[in-house]
N, C-alpha and C positions, 0 to 999 in steps of 0.2 A: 357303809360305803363299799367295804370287800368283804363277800360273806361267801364261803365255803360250806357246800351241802352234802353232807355223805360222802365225802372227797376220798378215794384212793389214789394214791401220789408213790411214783415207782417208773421202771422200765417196764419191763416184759413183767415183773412180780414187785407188786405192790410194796415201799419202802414202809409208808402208815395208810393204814385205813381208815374207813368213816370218821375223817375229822369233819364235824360242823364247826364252824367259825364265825363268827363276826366280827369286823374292826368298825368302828361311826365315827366320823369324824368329831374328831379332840380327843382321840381318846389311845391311848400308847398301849400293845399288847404285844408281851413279853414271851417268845416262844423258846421254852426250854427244855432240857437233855443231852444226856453223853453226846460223846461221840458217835457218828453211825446212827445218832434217835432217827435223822430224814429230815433234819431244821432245814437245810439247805434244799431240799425236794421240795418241801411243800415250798417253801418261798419261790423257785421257782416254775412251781405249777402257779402259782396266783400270780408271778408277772407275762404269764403264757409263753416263755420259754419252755414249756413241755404241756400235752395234756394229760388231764387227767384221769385215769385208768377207767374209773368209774364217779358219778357224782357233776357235780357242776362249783363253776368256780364264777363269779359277777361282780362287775365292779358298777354302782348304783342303778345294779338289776339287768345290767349289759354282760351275756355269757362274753368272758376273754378272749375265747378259743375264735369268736367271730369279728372280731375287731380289730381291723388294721393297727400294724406294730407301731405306728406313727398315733395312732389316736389311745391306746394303753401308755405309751409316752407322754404324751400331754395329763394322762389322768394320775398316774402312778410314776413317781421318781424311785432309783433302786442307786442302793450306795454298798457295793458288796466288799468284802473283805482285804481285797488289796486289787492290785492290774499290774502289769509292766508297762514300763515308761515307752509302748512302739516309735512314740517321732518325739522329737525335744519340741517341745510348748510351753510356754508360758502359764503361769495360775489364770489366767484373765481368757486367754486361747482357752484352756481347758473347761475352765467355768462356760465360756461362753457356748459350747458344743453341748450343750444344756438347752440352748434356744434351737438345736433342729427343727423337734417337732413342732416346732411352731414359724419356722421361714420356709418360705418356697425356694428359695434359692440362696441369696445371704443375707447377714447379717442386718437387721436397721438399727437407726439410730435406738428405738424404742429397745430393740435387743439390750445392745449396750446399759444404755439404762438400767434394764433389769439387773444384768451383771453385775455393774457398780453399785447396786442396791442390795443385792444378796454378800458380797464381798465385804459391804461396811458394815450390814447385820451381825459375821458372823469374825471380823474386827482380822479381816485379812486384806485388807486395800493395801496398805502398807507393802503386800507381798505379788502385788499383781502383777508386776513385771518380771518377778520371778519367773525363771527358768524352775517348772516341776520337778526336775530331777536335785535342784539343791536343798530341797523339804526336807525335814524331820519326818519319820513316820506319824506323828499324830495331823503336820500341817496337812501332808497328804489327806488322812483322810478326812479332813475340813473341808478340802478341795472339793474331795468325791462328796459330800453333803453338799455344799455350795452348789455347785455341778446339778446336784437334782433339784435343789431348792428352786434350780434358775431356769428349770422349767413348768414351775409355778403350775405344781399335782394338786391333787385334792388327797392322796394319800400317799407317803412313802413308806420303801420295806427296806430293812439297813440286814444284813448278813454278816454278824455279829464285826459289830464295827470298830470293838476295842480292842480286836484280837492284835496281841504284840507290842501295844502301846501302853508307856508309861502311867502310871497314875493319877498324872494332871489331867494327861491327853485325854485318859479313860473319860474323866468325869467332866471334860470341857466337851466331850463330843455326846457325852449321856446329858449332859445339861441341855445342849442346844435341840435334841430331840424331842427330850420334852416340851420345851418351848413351842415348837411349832405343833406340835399338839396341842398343847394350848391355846393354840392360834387358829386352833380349827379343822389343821389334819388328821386325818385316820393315819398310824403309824404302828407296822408289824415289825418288829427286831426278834431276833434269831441274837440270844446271848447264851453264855457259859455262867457266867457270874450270878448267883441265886442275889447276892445282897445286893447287887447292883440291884438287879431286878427288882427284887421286892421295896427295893428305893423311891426308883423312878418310873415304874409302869404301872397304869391302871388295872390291869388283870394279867394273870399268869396263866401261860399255858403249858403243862408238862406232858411230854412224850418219853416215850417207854416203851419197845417190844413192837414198834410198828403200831400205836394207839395213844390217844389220849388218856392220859392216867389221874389228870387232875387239869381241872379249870379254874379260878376266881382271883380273888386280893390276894397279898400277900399273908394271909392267914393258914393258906393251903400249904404251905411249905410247914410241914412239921415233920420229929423225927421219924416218923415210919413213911412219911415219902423219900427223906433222901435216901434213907438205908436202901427203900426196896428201887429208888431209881439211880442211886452211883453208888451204890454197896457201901456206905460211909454212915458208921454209926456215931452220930449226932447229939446237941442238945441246941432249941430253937429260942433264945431269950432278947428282951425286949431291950435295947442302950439307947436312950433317949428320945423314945418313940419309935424306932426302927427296929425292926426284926432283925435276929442275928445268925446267922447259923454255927456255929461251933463245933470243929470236928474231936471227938471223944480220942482221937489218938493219934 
């Protein structure tokens, strides 16, 4: 569904180079590295907030860079890292501005619907009349999932969506991604956390140096990737079926 060819991803100088990519729908793929790797560039080279240097970017064979902002919104939902609160809105206001790409002017009853259906999926009805700004960081970014869900993509790209939230929140928002990958979405996330990663994503993708350094299952993490990609000398062992990373000091 988003496949990346030869992609350089940058300004005026390229952040990574020749990434090939594919995401297929159902299927979660986990983009990782430091600080500075380019997680954030390439993700938004692929939602055509920037193009790309060199290469081509297609969402089911459609180049991005030629397709109105309104129809890469109906195909690709994006749940980035955090936003400021601009105007006081409700969960339910803000989920519903999810339904743009898809009214000509405002809201129908069928919008609604959708919203009420993404909201009790993801077990925030309860919070719909909320005022946004009284959230917890994690309800927030349920919102911002919700928000994309409700405009019902074929694929979504989250920009490491656990950043700053608690432990529950971590793994109630990692849980619900994968679900809808399950469900049939193509799903790029941009994480920090290796074990998360190797948890709940179908393939790994590691950057390093402006390049990909490694691709596959969660097998490809072993001690001589994390040393040479976060300098952290390691051991990689198995707790209950999950891979673990352990740092050696």
């Amino acid at each position: 569904m988003i496949r990346l060819e030869s992609v350089d991803a940058g300004y005026d100088d390229p952040v990574v180079s020749d990434v090939t990519l594919a995401i297929e729908r159902g299927e979660l793929v986990a983009l990782l590295g430091p600080n500075g790797a380019g997680k954030t560039t390439l993700l938004r080279t692929v939602l055509g907030l920037q193009r790309p240097l060199r290469g081509s970017v297609t969402l089911d064979g459609d180049e991005v860079g030629s397709l109105p902002r309104r129809e890469v919104a109906r195909r690709l939902g994006y749940v980035p890292q955090s936003e400021p609160d601009a105007m006081p809105s409700t969960v339910f206001e803000t989920v519903l501005t999810g339904r743009k790409p898809h009214t000509a002017w405002r809201p129908t009853a069928a919008d609604r619907a959708v919203v009420g259906d993404v909201l009790t999926q993801l077990g925030l009805a309860d919070l719909a009349m909320r005022p946004r700004s009284t959230l917890s960081g994690g309800q927030r970014q349920l919102v911002r999932l919700a928000r994309a869900l409700a405009q019902q993509p074929a694929g979504l790209v989250l920009d490491e969506p656990t950043r700053s939230l608690d432990l529950r929140h971590q793994l109630d928002v990692l849980g619900r991604a994968r679900r809808v990958a399950n469900e049939g979405l193509a799903v790029l996330m941009a994480l920090h956390d290796l074990a998360h990663a190797m948890r709940y994503a179908d393939r790994l993708v590691v950057l390093h140096d402006g390049a990909v350094v490694a691709s596959g299952g969660p097998a490809v993490v072993t001690p001589a990737l994390v040393a040479e990609v976060y300098g952290v000398e390691a051991s990689v062992v198995e707790v209950e079926g999950q891979r673990v990373v352990v740092p050696e000091r």
